[in-house]
DOLUMBA-756942 format. One line per 3 residues: number of its first residue (from 1); their letters; for each residue x, y, z of C-alpha. Coordinates in Angstrom, 3 decimals, always signed. Layout:
residues N
NUM	A	X Y Z  ... $
END
This chain:
residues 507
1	XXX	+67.945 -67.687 -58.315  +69.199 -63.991 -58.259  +69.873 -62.498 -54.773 $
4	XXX	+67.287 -60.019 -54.000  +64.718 -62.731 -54.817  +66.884 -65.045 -52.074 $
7	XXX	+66.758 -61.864 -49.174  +63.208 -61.878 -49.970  +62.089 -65.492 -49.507 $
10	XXX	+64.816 -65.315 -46.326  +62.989 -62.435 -44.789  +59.362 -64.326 -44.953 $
13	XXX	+61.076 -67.123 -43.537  +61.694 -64.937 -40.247  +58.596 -63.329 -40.398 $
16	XXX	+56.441 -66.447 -40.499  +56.907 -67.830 -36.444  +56.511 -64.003 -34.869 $
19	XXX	+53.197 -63.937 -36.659  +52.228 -67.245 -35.169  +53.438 -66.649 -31.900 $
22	XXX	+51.285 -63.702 -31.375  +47.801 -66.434 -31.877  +49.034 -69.017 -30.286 $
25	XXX	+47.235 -69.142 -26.338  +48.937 -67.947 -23.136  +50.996 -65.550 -24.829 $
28	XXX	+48.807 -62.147 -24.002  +51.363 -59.141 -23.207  +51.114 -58.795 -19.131 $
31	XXX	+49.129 -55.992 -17.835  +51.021 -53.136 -16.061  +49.095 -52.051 -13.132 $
34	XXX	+47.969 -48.265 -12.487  +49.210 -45.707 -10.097  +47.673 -43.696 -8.224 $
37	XXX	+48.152 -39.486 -7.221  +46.258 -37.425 -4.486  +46.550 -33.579 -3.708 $
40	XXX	+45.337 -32.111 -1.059  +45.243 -27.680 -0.483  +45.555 -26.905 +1.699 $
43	XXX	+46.242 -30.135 +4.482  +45.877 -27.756 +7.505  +43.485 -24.305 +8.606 $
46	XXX	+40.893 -22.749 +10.642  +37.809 -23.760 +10.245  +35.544 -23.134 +7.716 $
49	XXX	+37.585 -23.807 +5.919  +37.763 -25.027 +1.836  +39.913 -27.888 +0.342 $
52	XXX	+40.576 -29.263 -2.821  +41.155 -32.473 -3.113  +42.697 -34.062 -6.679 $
55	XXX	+42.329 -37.563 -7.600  +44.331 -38.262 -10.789  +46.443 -41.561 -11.754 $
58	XXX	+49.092 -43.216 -14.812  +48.935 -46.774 -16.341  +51.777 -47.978 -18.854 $
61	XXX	+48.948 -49.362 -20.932  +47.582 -46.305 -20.961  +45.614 -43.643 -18.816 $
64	XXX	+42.630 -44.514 -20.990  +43.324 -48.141 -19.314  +42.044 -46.234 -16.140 $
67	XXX	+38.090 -47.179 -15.676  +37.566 -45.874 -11.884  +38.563 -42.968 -9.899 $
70	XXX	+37.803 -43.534 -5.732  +38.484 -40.489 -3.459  +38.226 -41.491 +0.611 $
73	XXX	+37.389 -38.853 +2.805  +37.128 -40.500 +6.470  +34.624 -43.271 +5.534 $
76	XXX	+33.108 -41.210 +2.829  +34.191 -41.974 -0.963  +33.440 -40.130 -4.188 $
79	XXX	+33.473 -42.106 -7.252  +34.351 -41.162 -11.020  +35.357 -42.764 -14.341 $
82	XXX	+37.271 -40.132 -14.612  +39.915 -38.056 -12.387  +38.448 -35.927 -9.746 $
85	XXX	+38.992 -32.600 -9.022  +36.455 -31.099 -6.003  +36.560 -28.511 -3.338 $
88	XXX	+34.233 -29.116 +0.283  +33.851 -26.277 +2.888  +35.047 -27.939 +5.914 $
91	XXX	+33.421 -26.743 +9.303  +33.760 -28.930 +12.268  +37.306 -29.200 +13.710 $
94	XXX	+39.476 -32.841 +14.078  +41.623 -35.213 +11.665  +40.429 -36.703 +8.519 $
97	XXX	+42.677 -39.396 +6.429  +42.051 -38.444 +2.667  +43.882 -41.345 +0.058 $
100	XXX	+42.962 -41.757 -3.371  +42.751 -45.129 -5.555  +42.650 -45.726 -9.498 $
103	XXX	+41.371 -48.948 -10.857  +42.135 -50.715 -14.370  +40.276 -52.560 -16.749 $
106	XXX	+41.696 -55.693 -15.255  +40.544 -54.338 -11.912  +43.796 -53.823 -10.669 $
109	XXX	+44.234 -51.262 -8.523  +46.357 -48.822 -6.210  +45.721 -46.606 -3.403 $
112	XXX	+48.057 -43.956 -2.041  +49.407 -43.306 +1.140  +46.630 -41.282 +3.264 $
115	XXX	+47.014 -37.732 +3.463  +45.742 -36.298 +7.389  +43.783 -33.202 +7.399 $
118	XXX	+43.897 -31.194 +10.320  +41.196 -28.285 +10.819  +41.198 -26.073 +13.969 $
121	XXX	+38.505 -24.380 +15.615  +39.690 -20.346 +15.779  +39.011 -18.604 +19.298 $
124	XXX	+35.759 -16.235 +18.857  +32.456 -15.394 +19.395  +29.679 -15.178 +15.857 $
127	XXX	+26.293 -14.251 +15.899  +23.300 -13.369 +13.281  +19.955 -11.253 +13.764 $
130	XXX	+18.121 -11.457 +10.569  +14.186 -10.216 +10.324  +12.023 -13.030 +9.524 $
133	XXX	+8.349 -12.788 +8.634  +8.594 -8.788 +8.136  +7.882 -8.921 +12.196 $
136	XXX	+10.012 -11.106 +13.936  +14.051 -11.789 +14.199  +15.635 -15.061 +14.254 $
139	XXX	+18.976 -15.110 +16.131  +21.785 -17.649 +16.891  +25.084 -17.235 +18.585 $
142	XXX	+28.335 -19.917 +18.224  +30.703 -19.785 +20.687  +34.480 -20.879 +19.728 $
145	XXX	+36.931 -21.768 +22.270  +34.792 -18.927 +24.568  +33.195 -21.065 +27.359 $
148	XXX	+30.419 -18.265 +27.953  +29.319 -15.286 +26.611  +26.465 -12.445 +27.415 $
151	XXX	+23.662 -11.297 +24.969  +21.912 -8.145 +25.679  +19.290 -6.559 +23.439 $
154	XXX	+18.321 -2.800 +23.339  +15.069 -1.502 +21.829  +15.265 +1.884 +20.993 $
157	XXX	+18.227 +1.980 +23.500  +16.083 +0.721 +26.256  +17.176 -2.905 +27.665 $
160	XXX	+14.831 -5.406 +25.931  +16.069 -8.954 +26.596  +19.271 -10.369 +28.414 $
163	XXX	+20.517 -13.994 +28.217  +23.679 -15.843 +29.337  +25.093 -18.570 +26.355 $
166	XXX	+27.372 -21.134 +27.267  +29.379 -23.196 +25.066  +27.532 -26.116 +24.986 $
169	XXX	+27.434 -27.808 +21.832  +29.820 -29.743 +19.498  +28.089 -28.286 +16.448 $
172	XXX	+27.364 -24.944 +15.578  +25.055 -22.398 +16.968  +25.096 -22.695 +21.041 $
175	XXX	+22.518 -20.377 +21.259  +18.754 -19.658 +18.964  +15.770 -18.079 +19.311 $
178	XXX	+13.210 -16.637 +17.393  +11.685 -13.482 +18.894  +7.788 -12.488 +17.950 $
181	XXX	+4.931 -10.334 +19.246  +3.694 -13.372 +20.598  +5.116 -13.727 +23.651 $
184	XXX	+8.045 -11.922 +23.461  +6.103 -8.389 +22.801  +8.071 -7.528 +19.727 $
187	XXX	+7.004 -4.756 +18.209  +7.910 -2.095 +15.486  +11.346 -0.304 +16.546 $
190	XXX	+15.313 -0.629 +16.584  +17.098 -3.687 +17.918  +20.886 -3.569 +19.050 $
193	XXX	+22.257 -7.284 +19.413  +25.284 -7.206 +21.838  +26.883 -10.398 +22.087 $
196	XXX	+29.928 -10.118 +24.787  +32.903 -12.692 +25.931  +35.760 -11.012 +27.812 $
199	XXX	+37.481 -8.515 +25.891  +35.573 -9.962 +22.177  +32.270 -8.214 +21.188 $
202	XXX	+30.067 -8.013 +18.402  +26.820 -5.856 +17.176  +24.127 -5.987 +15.377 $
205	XXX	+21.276 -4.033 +14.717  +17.816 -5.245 +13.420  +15.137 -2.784 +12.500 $
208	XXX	+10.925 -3.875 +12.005  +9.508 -0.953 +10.424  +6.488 +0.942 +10.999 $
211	XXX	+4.572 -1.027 +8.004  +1.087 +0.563 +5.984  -2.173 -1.460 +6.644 $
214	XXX	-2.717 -3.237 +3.406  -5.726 -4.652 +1.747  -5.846 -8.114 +0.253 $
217	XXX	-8.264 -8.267 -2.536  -8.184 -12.292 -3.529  -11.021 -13.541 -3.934 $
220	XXX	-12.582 -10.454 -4.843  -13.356 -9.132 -8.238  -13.374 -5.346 -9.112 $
223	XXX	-14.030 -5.089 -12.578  -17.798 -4.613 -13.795  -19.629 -2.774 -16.063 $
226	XXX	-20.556 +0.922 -16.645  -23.889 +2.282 -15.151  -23.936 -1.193 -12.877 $
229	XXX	-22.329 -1.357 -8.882  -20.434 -4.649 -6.850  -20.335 -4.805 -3.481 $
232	XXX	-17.222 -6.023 -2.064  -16.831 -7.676 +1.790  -14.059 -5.839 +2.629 $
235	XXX	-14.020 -8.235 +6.480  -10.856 -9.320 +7.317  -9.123 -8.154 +4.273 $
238	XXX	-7.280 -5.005 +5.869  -4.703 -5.871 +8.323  -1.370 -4.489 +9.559 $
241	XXX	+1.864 -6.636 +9.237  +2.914 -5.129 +12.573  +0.934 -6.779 +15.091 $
244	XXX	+0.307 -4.164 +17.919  -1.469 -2.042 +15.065  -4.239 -4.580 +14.320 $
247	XXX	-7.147 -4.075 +14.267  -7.676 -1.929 +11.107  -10.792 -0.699 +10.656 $
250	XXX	-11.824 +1.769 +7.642  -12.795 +5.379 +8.313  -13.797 +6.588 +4.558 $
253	XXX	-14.004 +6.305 +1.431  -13.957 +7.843 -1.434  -13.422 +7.892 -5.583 $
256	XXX	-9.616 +9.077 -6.869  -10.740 +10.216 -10.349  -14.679 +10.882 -10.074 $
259	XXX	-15.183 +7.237 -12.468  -17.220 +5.901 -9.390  -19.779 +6.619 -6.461 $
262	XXX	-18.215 +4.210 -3.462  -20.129 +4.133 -0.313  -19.350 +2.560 +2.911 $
265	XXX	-21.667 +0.300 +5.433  -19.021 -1.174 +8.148  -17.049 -3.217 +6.143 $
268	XXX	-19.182 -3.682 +2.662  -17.918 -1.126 +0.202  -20.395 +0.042 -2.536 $
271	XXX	-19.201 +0.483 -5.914  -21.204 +2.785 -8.853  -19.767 +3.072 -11.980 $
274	XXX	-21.251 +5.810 -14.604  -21.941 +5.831 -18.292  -18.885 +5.711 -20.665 $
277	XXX	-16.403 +6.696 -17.797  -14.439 +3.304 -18.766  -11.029 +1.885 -17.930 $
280	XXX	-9.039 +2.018 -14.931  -10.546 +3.355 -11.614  -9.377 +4.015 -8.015 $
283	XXX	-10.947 +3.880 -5.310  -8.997 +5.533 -2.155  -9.451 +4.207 +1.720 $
286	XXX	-8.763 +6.141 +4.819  -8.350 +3.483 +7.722  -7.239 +3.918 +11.341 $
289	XXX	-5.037 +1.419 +12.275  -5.288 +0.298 +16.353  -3.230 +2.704 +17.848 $
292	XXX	-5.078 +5.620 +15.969  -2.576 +5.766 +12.995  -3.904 +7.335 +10.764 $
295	XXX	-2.784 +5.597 +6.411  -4.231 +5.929 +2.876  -4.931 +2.398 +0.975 $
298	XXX	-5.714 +2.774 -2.711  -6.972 +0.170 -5.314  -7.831 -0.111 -8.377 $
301	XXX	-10.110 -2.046 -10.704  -11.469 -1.973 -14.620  -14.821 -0.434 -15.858 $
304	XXX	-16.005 -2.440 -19.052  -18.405 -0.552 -21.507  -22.332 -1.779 -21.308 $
307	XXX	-24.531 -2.479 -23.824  -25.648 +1.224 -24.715  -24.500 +3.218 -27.365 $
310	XXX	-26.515 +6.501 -26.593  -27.491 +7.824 -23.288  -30.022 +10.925 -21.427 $
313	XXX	-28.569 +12.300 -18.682  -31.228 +14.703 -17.457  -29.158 +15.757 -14.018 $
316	XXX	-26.578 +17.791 -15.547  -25.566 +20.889 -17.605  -25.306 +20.047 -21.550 $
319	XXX	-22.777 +22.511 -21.692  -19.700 +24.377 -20.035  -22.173 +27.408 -19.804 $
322	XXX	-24.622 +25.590 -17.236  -21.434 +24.652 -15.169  -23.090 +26.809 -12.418 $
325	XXX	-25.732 +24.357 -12.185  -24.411 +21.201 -11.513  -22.667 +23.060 -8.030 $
328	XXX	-26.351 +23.120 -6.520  -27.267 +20.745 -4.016  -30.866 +21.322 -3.671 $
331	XXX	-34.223 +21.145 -5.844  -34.625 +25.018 -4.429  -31.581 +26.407 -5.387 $
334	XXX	-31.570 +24.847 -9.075  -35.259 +25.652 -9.656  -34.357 +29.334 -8.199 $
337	XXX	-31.436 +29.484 -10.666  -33.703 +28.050 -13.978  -36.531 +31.234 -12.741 $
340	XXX	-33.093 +33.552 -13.423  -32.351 +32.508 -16.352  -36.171 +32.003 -17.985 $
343	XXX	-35.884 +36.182 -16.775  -33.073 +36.389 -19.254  -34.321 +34.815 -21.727 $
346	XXX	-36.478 +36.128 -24.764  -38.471 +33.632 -25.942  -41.210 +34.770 -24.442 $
349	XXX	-41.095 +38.034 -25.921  -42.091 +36.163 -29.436  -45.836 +36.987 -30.232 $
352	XXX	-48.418 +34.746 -31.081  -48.714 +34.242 -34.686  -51.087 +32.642 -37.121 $
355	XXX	-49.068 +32.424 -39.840  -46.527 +31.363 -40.230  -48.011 +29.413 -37.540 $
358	XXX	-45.871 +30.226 -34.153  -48.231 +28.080 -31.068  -47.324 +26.874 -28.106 $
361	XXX	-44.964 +23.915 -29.866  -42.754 +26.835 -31.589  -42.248 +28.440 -28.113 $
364	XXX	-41.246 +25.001 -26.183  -39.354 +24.293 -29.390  -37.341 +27.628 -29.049 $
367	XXX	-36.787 +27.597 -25.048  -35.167 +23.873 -25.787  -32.520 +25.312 -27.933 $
370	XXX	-31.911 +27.965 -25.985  -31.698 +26.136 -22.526  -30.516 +22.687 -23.769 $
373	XXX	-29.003 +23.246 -27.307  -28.156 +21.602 -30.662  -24.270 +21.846 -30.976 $
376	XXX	-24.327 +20.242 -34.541  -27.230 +22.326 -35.688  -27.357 +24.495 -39.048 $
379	XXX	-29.767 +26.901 -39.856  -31.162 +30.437 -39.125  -29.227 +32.333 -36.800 $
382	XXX	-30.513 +35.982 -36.973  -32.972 +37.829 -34.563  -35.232 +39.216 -37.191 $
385	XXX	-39.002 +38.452 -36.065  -40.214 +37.545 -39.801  -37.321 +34.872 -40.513 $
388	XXX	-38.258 +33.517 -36.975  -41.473 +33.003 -37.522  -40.802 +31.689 -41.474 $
391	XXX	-38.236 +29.789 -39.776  -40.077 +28.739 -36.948  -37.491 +29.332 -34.437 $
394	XXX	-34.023 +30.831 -34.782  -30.389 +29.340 -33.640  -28.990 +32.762 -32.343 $
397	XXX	-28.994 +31.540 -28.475  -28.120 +27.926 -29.275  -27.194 +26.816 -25.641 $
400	XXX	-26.556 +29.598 -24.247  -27.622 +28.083 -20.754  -26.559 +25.114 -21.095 $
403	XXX	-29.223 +23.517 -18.713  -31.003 +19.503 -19.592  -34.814 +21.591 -20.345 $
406	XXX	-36.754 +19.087 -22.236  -39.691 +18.810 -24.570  -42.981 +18.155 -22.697 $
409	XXX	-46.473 +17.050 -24.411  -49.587 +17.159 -22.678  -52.719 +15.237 -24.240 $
412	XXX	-55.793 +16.186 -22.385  -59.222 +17.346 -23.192  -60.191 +19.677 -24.284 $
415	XXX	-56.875 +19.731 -26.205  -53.157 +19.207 -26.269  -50.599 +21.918 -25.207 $
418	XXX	-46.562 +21.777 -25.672  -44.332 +23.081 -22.993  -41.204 +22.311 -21.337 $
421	XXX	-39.797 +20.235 -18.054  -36.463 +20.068 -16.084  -35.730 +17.407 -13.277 $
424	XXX	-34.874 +19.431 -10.402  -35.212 +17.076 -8.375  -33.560 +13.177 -8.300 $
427	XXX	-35.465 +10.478 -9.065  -36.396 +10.818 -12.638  -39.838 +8.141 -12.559 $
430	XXX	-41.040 +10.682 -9.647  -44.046 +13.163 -11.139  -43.274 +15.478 -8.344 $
433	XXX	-39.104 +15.463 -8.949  -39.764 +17.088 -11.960  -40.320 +20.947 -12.430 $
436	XXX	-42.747 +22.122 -15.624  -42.491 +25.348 -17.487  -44.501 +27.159 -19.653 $
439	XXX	-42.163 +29.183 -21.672  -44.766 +31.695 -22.794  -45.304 +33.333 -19.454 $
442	XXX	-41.519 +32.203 -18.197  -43.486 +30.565 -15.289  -42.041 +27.166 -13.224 $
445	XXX	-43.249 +24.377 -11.521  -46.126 +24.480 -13.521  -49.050 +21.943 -11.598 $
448	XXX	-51.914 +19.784 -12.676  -55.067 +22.688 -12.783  -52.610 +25.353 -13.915 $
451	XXX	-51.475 +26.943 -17.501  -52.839 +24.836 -20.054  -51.894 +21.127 -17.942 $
454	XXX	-55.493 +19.523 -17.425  -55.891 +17.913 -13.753  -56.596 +14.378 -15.704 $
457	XXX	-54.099 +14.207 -18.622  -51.165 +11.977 -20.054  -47.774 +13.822 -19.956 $
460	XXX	-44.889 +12.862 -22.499  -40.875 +14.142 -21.839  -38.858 +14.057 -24.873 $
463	XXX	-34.904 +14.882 -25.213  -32.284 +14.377 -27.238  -29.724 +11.221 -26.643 $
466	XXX	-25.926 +11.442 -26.943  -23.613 +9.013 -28.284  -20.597 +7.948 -26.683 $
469	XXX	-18.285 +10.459 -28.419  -20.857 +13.510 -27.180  -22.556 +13.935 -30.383 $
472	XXX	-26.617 +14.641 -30.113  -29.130 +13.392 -31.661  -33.051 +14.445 -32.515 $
475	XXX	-35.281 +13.774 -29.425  -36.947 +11.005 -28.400  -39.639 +9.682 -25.992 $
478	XXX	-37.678 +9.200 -22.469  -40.505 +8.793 -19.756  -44.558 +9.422 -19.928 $
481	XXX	-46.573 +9.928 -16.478  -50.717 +9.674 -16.366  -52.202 +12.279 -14.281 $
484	XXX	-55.334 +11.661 -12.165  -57.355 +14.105 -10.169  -53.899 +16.306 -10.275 $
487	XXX	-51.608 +13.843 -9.071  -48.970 +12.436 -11.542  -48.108 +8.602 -11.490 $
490	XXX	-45.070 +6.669 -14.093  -46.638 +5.636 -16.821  -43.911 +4.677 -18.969 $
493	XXX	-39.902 +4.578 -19.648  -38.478 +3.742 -22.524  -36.775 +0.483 -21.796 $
496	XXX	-37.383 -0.492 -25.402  -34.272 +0.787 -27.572  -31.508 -1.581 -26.243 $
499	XXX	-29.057 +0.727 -27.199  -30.165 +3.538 -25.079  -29.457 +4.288 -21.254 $
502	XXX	-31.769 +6.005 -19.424  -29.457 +7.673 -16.211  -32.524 +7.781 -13.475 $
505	XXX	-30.745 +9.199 -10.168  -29.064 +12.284 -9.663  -25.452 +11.144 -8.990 $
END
């Protein structure tokens, strides 16, 4: 046998009881136990004061071996599988033993030598005025190593409040209280918090403003249509953070961009919308608060579009040349202003004609479009009598007034007659709220018995709608009245075309 195959069977040999003895029972390596390591920062200090406090260990199996971290404070113990590292804000002064302890996997364990941490309380005197509530002030005073101390309050530099603090309490503050309206009479104005001891002082000043009344709208919904109104129950939902100014009670009222007609009665506030002002709208309130202060509140809401698409507004000028109009406040003054212009105007210098056929329909026809107007219309423009009477009317004087003067119809007997109407006055299903004109003799407010209108007859209005974008269409029936014995009762409105809104008050 050659002698490397010898070493190697000699080798095996050796090998062969070290591999058995590592089976065989009761011959486990022994298990090292851990060791633990605590650090304290700092050990000593004024309180408050933060420490950090380290927990860590070794094993010579291993610091994997390590399954529990345990860190004592007093009788308190934090508890990690792994080493702990935390910082605590200590406030209360005395001793406290801090140790630490690792435990292995064969629950062995070690603990190190406590570690004493001494905190000190720091001579002084702390205190803290914070507004609470928007109307009160919660305070609190600590007293350290001071035995008593003095708090005086100012308002406005007058003496307010005065109280003597001891130091009476283990735990911090040795002094709180909450001042309010209620019954301490605090009310808007600047506080000075003087908090003395000796030769230590501190200030602090607290102010409570002068707030707005505000308005609390939950509950309440401000959105609606066009042409429609809500009433909102305004009752209890003004008020004044600061107490002392309460009771708030509302003097006016009144629209911020002309979208609505708000009225007032006490505290129910009346809201009209118009037709195809839409969007956003504010409505401003003047209120007096209870010591006669006088604030603006302003709130808004939405204004959804209605169901119409066209709309006859017979209350105001069709144009900016009848702007002069809508400034008059009474049925007098507008029906005095409509006799100035009919003076102006020529179409009642046209002469009867046969033919071309120019009647009493030709002349209400022509006072229409030169009162009310056609701003899309085409045609004949001159001011030659032949082409005006071929023409049956002419487009020279197209609004020139700008003023709502309708078509009117009158069926009676003998016969019918055509003439012309304007509501002067502002209710438009009232006979007498209208004013009738017969444009051939430029005469107004035209009655039952007089120029061609029978004292029994049926009276028609017709006018031309607009759309929402301002565009005009050709006229239609709007309201019909049945005259009796000369008086003049509604008859009809046309509620029939869903798409059109009739505007029946004067705004």
């Amino acid at each position: 046998m050659g002698n490397k195959v010898w070493k190697n069977m000699k080798n095996l040999a050796y090998s062969i009881p070290i591999a058995l003895m590592s089976v065989l029972p009761g011959c486990e390596p022994d298990n090292a136990p851990p060791t633990a390591k605590l650090n304290v920062n700092p050990l000593y200090g004024e309180i408050p004061v933060d420490v950090r406090m380290r927990v860590t260990g070794q094993d010579p199996d291993g610091v994997e071996d390590i399954k529990q971290y345990i860190l004592y404070i007093g009788n308190e113990s934090v508890k990690s599988s792994t080493p702990i590292d935390i910082t605590r804000n200590f406030t209360n002064e005395g001793k406290i033993d801090i140790y630490g302890e690792v435990i292995d996997s064969k629950n062995q364990s070690n603990k190190t030598p406590a570690s004493q941490l001494e905190l000190t309380l720091t001579e002084g005197i702390e205190q803290s005025a914070v507004l609470s509530n928007g109307n009160e002030i919660v305070y609190s005073a600590t007293l350290k190593k001071r035995p008593n101390a003095e708090l005086t309050v100012n308002k406005n530099g007058n003496l307010f409040f005065k109280q003597s603090i001891t130091d009476n309490s283990q735990t911090e503050p040795d002094y709180q209280k909450t001042f309010k309206y209620d019954p301490d009479k605090l009310t808007k104005g600047d506080y000075e918090f003087i908090l003395k001891s000796g030769d230590l002082e501190k200030k602090t000043n607290v102010t409570i403003p002068n707030y707005k009344p505000a308005l609390n709208l939950s509950g309440l919904n401000t959105n609606f249509e066009e042409e429609s109104e809500i009433v909102l129950d305004l009752t209890g939902k003004i008020s004044d953070k600061n107490p002392e100014d309460n009771p708030v009670s509302i003097n006016s009222v009144s629209s911020v961009e002309g979208k609505t007609r708000p009225t007032l009665n006490n505290y129910n506030l009346k809201i009209k919308s118009f037709w195809n002002k839409l969007g956003e709208y504010k409505i401003k309130l003047n209120v007096r608060d209870a010591n006669e202060g006088l604030e603006e509140i302003i709130f808004n809401g939405n204004i959804t579009q209605g169901p119409y698409e066209f709309v006859v507004n017979p209350f105001v000028s069709t144009n900016s040349n009848g702007a002069a109009y809508d400034l008059l406040t009474t049925k007098a003054q507008r029906e005095a202003y409509v006799q100035e212009k009919l003076l102006e105007d020529w179409t009642n210098t046209i002469k009867y004609n046969p033919e071309p056929l120019w009647v009493c329909s030709e002349y209400s026809s022509q006072l229409m479009t030169n009162f009310h107007g056609f701003p899309e219309a085409t045609g004949y423009s001159g001011f030659n009598l032949d082409s005006i009477y071929y023409y049956r009317g002419t487009y020279k004087d197209n609004g020139k007034y700008g003023l709502p003067v309708y078509l009117v119809g009158v069926s009676g007997e003998p016969y019918g007659h055509a003439m012309n109407a304007i509501l002067t006055g502002d209710d438009i299903t009232k006979f007498e709220d209208w004013c009738f004109i017969e444009p051939q003799r430029d005469a107004i407010n035209v009655k039952p018995g007089q120029l061609y209108m029978e004292r029994n007859c049926w009276i028609e209005i017709r006018g031309p709608p607009k759309d929402r974008d301002g565009r005009q269409f050709s006229n239609v029936p709007i309201i019909a009245f049945r005259v009796n014995n000369g008086v003049g009762k509604l008859e009809w409105i046309n509620y029939d075309d869903p798409n059109l809104n009739i505007i029946k008050n004067r705004k």
